[in-house]
PDB file with one MODEL, atoms N, CA, C and O in Angstrom:
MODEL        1
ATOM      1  N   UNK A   1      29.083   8.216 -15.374  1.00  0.00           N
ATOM      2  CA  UNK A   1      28.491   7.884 -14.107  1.00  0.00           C
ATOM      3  C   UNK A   1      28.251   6.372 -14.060  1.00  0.00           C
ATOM      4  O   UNK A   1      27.472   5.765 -14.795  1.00  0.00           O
ATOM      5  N   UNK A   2      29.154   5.746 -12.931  1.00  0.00           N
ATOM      6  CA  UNK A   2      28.380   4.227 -12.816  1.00  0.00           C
ATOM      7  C   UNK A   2      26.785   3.667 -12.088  1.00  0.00           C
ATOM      8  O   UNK A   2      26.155   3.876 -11.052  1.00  0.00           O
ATOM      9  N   UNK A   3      26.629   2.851 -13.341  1.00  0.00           N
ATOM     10  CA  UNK A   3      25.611   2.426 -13.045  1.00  0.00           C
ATOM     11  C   UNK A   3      25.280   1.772 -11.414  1.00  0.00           C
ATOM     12  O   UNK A   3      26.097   1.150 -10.734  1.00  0.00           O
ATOM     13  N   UNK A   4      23.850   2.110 -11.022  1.00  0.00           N
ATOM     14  CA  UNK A   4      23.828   1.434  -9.989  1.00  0.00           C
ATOM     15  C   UNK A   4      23.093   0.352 -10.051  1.00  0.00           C
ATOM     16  O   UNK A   4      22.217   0.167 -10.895  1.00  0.00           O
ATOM     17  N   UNK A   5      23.513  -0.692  -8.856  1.00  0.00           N
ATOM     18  CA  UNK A   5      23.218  -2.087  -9.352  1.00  0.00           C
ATOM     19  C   UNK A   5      21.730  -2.709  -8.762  1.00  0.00           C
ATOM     20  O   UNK A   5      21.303  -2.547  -7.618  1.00  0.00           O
ATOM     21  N   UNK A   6      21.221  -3.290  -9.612  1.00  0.00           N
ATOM     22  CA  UNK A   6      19.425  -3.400  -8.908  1.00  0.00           C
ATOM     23  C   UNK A   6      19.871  -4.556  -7.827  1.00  0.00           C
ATOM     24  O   UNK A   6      20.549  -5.582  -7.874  1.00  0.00           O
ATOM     25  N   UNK A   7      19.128  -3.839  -6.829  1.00  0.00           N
ATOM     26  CA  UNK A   7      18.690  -4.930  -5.417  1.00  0.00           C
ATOM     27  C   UNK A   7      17.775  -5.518  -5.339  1.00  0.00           C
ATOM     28  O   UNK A   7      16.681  -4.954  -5.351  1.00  0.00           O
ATOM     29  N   UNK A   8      17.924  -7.203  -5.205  1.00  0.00           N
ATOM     30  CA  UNK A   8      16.730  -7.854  -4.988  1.00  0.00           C
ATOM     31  C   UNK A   8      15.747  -8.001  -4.120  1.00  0.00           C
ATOM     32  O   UNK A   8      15.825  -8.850  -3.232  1.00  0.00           O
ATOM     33  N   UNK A   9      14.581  -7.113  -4.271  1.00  0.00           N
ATOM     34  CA  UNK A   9      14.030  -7.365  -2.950  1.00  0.00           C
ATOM     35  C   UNK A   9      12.853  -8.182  -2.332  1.00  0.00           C
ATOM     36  O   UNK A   9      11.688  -8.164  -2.730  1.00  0.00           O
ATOM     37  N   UNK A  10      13.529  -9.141  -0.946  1.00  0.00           N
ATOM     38  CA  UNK A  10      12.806  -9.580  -0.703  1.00  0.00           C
ATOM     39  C   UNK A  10      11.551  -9.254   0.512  1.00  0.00           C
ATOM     40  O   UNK A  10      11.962  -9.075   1.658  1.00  0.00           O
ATOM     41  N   UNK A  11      10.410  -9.197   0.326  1.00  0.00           N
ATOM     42  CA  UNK A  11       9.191  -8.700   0.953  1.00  0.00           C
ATOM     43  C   UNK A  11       8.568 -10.214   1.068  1.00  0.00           C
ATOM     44  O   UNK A  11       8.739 -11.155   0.293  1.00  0.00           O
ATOM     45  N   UNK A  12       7.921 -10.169   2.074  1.00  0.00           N
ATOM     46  CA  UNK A  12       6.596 -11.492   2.636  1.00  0.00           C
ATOM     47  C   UNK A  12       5.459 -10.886   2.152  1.00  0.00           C
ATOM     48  O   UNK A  12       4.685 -10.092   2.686  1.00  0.00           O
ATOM     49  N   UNK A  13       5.489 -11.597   0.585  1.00  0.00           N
ATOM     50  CA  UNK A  13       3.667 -11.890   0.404  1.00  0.00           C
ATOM     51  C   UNK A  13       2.739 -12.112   1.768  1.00  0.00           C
ATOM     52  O   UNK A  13       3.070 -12.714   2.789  1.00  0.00           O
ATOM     53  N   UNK A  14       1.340 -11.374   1.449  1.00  0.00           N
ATOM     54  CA  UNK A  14       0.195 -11.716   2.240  1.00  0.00           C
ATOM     55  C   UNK A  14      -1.097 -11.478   1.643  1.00  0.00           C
ATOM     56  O   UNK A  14      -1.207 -10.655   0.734  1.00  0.00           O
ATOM     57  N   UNK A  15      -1.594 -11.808   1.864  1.00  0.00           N
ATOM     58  CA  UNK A  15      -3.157 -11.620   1.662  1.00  0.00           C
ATOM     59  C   UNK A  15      -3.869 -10.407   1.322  1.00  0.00           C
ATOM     60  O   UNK A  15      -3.387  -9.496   1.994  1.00  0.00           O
ATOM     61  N   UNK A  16      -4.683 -10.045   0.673  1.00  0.00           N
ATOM     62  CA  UNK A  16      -4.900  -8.259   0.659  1.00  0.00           C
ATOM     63  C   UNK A  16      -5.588  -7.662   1.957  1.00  0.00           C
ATOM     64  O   UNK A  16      -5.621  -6.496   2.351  1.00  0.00           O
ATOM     65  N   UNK A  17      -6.276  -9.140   2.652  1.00  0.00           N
ATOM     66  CA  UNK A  17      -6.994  -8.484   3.842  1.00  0.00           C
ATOM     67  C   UNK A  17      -5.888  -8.275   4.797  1.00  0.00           C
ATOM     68  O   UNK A  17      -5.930  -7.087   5.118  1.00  0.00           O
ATOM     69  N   UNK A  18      -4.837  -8.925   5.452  1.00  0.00           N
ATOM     70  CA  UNK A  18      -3.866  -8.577   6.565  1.00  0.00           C
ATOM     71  C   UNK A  18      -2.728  -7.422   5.849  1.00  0.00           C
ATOM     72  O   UNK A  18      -1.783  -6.983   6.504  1.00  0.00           O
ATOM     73  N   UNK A  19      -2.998  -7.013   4.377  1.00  0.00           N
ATOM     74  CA  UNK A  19      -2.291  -6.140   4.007  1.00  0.00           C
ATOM     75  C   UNK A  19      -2.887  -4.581   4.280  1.00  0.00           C
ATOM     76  O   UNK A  19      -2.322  -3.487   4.273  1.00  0.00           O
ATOM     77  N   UNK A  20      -4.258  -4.973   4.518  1.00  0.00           N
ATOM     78  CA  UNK A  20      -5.093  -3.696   4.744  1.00  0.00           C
ATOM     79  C   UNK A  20      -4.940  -3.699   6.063  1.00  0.00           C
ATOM     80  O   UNK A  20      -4.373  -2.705   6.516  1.00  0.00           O
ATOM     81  N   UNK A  21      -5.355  -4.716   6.997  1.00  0.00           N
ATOM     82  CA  UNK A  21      -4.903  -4.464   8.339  1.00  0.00           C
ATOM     83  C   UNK A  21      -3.783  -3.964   8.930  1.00  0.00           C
ATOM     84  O   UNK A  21      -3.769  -3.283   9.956  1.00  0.00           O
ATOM     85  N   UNK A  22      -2.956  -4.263   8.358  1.00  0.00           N
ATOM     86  CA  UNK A  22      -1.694  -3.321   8.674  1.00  0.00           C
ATOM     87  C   UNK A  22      -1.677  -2.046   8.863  1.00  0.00           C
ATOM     88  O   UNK A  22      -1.231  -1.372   9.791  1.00  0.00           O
ATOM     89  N   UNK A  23      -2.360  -1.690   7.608  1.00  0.00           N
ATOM     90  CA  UNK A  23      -2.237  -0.333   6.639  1.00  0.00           C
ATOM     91  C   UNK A  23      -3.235   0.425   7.687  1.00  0.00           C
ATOM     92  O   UNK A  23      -2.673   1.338   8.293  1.00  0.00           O
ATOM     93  N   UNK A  24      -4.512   0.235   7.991  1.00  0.00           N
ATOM     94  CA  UNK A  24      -5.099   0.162   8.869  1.00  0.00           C
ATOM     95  C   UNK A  24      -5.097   0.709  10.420  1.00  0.00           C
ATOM     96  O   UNK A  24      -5.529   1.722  10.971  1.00  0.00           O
ATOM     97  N   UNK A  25      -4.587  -0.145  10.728  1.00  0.00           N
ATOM     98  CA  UNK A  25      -4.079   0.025  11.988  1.00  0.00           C
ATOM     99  C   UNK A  25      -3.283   0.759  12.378  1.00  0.00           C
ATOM    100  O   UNK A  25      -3.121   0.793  13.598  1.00  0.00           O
ATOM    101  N   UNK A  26      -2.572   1.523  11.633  1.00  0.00           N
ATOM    102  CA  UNK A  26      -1.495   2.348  11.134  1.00  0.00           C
ATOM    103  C   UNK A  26      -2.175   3.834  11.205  1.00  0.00           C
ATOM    104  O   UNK A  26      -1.470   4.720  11.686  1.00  0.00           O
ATOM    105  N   UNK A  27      -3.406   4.152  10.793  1.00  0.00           N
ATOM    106  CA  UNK A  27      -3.869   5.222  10.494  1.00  0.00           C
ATOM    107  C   UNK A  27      -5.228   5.573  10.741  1.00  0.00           C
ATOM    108  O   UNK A  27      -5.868   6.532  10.312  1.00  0.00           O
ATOM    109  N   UNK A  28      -5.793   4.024  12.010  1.00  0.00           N
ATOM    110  CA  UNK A  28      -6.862   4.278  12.817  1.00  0.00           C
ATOM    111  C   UNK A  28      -6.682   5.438  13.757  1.00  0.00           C
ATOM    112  O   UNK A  28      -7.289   6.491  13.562  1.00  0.00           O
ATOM    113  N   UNK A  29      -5.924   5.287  14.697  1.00  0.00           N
ATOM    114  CA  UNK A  29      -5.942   6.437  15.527  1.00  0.00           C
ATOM    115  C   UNK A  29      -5.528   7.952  15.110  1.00  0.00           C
ATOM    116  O   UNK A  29      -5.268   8.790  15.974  1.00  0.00           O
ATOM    117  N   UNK A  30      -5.488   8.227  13.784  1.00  0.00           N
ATOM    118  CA  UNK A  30      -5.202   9.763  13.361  1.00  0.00           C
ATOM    119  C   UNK A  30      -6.449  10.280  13.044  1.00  0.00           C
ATOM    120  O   UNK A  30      -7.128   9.767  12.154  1.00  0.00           O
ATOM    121  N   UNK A  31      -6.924  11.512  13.857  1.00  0.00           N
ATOM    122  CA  UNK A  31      -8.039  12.550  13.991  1.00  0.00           C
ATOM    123  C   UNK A  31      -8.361  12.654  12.616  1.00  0.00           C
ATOM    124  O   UNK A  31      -9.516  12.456  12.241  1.00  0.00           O
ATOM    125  N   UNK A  32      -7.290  12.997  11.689  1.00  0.00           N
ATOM    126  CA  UNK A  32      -7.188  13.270  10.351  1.00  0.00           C
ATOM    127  C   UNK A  32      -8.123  12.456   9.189  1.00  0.00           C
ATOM    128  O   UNK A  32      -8.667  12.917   8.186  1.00  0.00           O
ATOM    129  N   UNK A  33      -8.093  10.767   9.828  1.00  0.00           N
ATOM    130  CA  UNK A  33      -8.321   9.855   9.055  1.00  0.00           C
ATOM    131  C   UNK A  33      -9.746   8.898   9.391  1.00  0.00           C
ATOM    132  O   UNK A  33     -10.198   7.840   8.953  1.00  0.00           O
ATOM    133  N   UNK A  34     -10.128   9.814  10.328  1.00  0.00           N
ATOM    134  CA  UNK A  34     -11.320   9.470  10.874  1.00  0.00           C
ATOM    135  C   UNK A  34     -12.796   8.791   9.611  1.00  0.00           C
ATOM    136  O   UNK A  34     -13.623   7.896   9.792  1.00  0.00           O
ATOM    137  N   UNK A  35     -12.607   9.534   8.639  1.00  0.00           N
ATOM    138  CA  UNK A  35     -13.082   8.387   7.922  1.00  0.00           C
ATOM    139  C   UNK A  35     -13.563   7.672   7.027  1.00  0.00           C
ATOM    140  O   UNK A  35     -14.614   7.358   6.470  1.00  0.00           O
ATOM    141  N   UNK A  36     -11.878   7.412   7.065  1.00  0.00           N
ATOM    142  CA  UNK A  36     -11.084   6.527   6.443  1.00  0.00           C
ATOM    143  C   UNK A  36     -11.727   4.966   6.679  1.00  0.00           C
ATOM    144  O   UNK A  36     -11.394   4.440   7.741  1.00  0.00           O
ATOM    145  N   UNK A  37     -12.733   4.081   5.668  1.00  0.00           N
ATOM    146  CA  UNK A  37     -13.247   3.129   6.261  1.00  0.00           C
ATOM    147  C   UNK A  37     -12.294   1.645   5.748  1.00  0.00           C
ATOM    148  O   UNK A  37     -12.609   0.549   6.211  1.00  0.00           O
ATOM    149  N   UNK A  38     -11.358   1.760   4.955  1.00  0.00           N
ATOM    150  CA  UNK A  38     -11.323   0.707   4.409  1.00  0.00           C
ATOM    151  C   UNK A  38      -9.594   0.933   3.464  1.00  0.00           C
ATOM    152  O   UNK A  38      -9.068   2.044   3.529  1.00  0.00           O
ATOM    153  N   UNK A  39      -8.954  -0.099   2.735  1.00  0.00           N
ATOM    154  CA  UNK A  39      -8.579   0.241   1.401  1.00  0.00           C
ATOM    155  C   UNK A  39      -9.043  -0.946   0.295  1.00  0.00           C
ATOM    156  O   UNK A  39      -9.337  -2.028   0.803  1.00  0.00           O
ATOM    157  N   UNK A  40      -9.107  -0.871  -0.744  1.00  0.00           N
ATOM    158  CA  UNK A  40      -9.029  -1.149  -2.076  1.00  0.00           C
ATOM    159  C   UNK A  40      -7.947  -1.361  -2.766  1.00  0.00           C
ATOM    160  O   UNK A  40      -7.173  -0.442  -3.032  1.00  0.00           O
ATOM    161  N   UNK A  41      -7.752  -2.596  -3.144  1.00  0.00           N
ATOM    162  CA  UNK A  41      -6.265  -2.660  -3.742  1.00  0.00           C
ATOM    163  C   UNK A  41      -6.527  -3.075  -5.548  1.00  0.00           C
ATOM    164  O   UNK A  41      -7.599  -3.590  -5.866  1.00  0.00           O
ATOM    165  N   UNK A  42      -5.817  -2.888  -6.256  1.00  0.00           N
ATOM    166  CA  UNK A  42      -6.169  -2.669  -7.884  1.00  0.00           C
ATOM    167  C   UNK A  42      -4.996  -3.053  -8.594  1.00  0.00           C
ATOM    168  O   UNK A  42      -4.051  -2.269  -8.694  1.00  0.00           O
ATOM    169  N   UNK A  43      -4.977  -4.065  -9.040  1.00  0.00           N
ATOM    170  CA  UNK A  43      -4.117  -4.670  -9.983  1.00  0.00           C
ATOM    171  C   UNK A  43      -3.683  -3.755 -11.406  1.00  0.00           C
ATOM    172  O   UNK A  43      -4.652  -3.598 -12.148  1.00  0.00           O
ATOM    173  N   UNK A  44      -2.723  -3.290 -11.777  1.00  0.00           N
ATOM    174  CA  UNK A  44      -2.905  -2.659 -12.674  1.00  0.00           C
ATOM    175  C   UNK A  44      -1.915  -3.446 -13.637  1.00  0.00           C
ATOM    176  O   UNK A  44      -1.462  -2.569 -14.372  1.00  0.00           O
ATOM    177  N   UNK A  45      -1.270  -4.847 -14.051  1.00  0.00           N
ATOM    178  CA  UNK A  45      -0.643  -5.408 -15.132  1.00  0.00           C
ATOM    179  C   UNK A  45       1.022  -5.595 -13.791  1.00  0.00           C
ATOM    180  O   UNK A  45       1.199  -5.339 -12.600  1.00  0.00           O
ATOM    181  N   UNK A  46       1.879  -6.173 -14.937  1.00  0.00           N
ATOM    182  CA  UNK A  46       2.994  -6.106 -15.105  1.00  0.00           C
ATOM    183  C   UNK A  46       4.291  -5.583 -15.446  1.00  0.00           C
ATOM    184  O   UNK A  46       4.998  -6.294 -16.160  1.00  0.00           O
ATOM    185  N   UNK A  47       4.567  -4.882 -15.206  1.00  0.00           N
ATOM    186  CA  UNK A  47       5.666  -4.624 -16.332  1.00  0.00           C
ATOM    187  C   UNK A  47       7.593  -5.015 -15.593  1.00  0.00           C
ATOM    188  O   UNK A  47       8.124  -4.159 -14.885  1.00  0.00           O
ATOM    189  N   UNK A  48       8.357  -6.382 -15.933  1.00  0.00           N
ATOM    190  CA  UNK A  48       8.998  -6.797 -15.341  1.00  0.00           C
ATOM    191  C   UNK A  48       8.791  -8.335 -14.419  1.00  0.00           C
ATOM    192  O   UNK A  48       8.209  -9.365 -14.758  1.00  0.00           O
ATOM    193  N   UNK A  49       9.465  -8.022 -13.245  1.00  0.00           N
ATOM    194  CA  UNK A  49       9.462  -9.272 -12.284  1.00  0.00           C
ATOM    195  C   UNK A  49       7.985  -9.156 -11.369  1.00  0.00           C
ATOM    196  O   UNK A  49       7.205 -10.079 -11.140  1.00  0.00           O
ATOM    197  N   UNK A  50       7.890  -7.961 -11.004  1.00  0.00           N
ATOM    198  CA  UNK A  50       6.969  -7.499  -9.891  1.00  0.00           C
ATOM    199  C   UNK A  50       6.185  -6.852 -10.339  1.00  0.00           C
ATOM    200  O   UNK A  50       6.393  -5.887 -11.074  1.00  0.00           O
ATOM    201  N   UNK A  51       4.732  -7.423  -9.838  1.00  0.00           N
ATOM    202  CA  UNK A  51       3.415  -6.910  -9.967  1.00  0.00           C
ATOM    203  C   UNK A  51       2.950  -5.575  -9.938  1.00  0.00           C
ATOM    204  O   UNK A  51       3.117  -5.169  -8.788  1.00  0.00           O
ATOM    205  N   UNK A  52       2.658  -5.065 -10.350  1.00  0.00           N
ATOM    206  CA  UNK A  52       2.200  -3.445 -10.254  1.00  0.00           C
ATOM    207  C   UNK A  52       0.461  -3.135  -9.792  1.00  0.00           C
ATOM    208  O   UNK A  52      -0.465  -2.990 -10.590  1.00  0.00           O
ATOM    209  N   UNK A  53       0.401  -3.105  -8.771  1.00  0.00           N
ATOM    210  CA  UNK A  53      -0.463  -2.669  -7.916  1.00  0.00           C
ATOM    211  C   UNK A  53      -0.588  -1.388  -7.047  1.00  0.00           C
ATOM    212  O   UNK A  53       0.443  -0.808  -6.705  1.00  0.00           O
ATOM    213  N   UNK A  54      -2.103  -0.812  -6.586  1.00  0.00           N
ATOM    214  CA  UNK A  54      -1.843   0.337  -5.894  1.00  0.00           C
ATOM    215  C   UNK A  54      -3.141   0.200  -4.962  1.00  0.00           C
ATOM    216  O   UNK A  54      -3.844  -0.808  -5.029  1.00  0.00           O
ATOM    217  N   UNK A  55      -3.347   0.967  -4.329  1.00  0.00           N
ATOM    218  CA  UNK A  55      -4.129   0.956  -2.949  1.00  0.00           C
ATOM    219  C   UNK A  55      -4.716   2.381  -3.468  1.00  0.00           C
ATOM    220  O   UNK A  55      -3.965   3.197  -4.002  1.00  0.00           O
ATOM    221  N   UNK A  56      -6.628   2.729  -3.209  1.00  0.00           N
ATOM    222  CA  UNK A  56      -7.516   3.249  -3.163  1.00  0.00           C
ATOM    223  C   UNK A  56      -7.866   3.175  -1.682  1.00  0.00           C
ATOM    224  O   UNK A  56      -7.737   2.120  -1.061  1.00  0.00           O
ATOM    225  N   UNK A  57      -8.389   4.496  -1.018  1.00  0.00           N
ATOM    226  CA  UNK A  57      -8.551   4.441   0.497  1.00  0.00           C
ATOM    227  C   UNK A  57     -10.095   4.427   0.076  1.00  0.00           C
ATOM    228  O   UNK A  57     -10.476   4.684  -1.066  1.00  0.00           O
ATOM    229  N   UNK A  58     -10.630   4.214   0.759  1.00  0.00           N
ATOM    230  CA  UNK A  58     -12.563   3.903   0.839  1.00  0.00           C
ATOM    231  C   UNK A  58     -13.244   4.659   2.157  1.00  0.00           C
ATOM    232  O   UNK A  58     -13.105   4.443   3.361  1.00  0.00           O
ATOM    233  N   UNK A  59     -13.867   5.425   1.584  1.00  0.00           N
ATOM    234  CA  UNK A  59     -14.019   6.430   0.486  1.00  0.00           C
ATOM    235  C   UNK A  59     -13.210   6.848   0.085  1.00  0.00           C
ATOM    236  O   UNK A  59     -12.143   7.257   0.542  1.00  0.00           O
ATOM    237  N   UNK A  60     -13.987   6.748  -1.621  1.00  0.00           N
ATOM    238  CA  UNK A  60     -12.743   7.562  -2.595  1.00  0.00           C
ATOM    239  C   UNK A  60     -12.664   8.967  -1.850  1.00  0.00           C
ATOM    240  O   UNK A  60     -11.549   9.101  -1.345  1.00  0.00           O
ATOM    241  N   UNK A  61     -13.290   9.783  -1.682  1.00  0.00           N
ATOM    242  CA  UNK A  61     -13.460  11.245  -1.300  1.00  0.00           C
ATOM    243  C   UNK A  61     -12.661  11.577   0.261  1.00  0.00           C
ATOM    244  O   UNK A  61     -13.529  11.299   1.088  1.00  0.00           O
ATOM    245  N   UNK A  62     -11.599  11.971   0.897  1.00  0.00           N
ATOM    246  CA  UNK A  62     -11.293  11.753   1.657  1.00  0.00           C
ATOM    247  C   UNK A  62     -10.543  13.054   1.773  1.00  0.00           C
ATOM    248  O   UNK A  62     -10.359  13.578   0.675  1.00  0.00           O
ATOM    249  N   UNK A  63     -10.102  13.658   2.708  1.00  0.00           N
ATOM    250  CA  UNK A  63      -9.908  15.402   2.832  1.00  0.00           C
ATOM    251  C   UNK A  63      -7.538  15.307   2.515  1.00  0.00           C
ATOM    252  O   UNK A  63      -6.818  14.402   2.937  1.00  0.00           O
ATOM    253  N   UNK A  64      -7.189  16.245   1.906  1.00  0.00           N
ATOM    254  CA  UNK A  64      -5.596  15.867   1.360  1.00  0.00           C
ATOM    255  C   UNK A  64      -4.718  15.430   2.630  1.00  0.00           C
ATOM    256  O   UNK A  64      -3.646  14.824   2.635  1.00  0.00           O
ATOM    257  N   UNK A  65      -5.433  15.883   3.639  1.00  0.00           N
ATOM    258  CA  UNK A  65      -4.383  15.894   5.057  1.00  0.00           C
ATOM    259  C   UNK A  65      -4.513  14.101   5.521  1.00  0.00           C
ATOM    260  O   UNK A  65      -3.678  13.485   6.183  1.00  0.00           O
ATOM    261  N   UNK A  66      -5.607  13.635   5.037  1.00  0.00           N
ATOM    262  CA  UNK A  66      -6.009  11.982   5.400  1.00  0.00           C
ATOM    263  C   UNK A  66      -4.893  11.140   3.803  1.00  0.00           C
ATOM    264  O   UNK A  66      -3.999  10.296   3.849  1.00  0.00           O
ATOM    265  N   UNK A  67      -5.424  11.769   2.772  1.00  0.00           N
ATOM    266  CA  UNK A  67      -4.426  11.247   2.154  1.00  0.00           C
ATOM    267  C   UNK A  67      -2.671  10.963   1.459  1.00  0.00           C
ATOM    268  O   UNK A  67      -2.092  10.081   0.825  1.00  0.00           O
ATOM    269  N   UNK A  68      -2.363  12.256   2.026  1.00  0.00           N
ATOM    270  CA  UNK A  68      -0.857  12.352   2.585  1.00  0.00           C
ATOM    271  C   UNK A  68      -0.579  11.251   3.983  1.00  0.00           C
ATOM    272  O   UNK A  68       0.593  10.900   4.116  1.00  0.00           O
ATOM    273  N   UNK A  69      -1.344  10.841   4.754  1.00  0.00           N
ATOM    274  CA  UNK A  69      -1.025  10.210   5.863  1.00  0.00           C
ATOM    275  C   UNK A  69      -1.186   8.735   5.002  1.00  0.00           C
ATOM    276  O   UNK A  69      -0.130   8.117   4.861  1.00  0.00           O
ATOM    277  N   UNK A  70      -1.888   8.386   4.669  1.00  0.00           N
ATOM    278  CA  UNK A  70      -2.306   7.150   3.714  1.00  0.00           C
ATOM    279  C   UNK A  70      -1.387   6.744   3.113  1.00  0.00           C
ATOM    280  O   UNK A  70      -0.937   5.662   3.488  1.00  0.00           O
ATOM    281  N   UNK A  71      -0.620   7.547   1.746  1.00  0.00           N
ATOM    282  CA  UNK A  71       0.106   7.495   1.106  1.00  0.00           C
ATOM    283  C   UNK A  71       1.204   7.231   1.576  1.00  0.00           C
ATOM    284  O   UNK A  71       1.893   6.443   0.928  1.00  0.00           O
ATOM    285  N   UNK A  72       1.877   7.914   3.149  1.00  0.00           N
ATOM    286  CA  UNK A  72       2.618   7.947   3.697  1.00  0.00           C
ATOM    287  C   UNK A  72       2.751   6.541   4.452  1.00  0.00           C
ATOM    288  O   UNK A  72       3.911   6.172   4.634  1.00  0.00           O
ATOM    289  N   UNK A  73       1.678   5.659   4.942  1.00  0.00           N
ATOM    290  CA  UNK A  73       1.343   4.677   5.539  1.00  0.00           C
ATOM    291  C   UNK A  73       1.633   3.408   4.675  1.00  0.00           C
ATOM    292  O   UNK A  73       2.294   2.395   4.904  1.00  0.00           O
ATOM    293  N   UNK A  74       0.938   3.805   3.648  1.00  0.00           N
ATOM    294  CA  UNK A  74       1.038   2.714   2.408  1.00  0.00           C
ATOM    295  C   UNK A  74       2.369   2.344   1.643  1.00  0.00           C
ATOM    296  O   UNK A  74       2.551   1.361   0.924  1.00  0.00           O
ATOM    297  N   UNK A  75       3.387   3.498   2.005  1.00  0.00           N
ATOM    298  CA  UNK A  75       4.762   3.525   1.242  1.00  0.00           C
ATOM    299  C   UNK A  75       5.513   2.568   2.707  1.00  0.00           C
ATOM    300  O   UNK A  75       6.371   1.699   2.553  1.00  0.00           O
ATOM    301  N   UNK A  76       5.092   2.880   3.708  1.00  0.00           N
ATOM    302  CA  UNK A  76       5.711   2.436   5.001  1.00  0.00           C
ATOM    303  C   UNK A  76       5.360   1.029   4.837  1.00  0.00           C
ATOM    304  O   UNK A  76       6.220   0.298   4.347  1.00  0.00           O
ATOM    305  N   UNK A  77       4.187   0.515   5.182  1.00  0.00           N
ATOM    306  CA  UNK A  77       3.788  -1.065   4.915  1.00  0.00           C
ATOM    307  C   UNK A  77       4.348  -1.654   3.781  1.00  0.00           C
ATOM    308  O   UNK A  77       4.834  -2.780   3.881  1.00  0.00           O
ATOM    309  N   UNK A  78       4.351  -0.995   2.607  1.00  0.00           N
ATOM    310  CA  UNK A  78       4.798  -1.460   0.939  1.00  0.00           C
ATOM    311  C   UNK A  78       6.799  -1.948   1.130  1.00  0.00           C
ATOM    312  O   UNK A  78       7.374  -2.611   0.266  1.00  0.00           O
ATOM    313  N   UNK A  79       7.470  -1.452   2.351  1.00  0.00           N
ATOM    314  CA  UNK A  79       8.617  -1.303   2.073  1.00  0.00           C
ATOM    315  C   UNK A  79       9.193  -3.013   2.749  1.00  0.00           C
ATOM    316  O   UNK A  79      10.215  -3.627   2.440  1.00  0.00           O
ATOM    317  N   UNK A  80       7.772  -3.526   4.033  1.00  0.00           N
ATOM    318  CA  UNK A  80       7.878  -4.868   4.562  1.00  0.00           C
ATOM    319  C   UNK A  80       7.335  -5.895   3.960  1.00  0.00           C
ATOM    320  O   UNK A  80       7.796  -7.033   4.044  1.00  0.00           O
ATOM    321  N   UNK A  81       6.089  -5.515   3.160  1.00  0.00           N
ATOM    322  CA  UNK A  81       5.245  -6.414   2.567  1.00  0.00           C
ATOM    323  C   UNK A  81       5.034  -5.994   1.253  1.00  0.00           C
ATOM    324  O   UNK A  81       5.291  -4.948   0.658  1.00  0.00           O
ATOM    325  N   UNK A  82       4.327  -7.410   0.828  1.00  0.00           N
ATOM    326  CA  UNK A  82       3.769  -7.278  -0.614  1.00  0.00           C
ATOM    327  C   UNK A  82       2.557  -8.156  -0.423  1.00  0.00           C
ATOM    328  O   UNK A  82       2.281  -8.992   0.437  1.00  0.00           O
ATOM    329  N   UNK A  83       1.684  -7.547  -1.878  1.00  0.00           N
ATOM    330  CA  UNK A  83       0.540  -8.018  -1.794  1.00  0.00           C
ATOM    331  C   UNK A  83       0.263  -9.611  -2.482  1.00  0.00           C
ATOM    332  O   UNK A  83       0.454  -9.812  -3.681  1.00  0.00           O
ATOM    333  N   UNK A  84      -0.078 -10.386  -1.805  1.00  0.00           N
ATOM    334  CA  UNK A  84      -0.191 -12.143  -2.597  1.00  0.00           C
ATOM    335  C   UNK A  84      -1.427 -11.852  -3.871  1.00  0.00           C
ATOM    336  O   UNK A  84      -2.610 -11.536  -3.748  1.00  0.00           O
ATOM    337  N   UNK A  85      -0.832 -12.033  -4.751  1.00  0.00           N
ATOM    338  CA  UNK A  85      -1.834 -12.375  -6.000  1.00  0.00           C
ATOM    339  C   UNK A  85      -2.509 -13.561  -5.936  1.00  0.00           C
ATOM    340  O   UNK A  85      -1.806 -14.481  -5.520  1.00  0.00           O
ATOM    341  N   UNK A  86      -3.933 -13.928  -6.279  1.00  0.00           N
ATOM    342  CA  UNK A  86      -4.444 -14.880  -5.936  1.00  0.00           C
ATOM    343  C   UNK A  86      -4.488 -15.764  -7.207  1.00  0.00           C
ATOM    344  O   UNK A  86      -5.483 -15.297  -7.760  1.00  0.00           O
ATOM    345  N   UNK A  87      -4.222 -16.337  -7.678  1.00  0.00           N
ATOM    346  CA  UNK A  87      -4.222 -16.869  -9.056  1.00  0.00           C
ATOM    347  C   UNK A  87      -4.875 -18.061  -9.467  1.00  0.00           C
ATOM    348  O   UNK A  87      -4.817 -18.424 -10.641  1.00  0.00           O
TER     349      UNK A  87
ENDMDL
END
């Protein structure tokens, strides 16, 4: 089987706050996600070129039907943007 070849991808760094706004805005108006106050973003290391990070919705406690939409939201925003490390 041939190998397939890695694509470079380029995403526009931003800020974690207009990264939440996105994310946000995205999943204000769902009944589901009502409330949903915030996200949390969490550095978790390196491994490679690209940062390894993940998003916590706030409240942690949040019902599965809000966090399937989240997850779903967060993979959608994650595919235009990336998060700016502040260094």
């Amino acid at each position: 089987m041939p190998r397939r070849r890695r694509s470079k991808v380029n995403r526009i760094a931003i800020p974690a706050a207009e990264l939440e706004s996105k994310i946000m805005e995205r999943v204000r108006d769902l009944r589901s996600c009502s409330k949903l106050r915030g996200v949390e973003f969490v550095f978790v290391g390196s491994s490679g070129q690209e940062p390894n990070w993940f998003a916590r919705p706030l409240p942690s406690r949040i019902s599965g039907v809000c966090m399937r939409e989240f997850v779903a939201t967060l993979a959608r925003v994650r595919r235009e943007f990336d998060l700016q490390l502040e260094t």
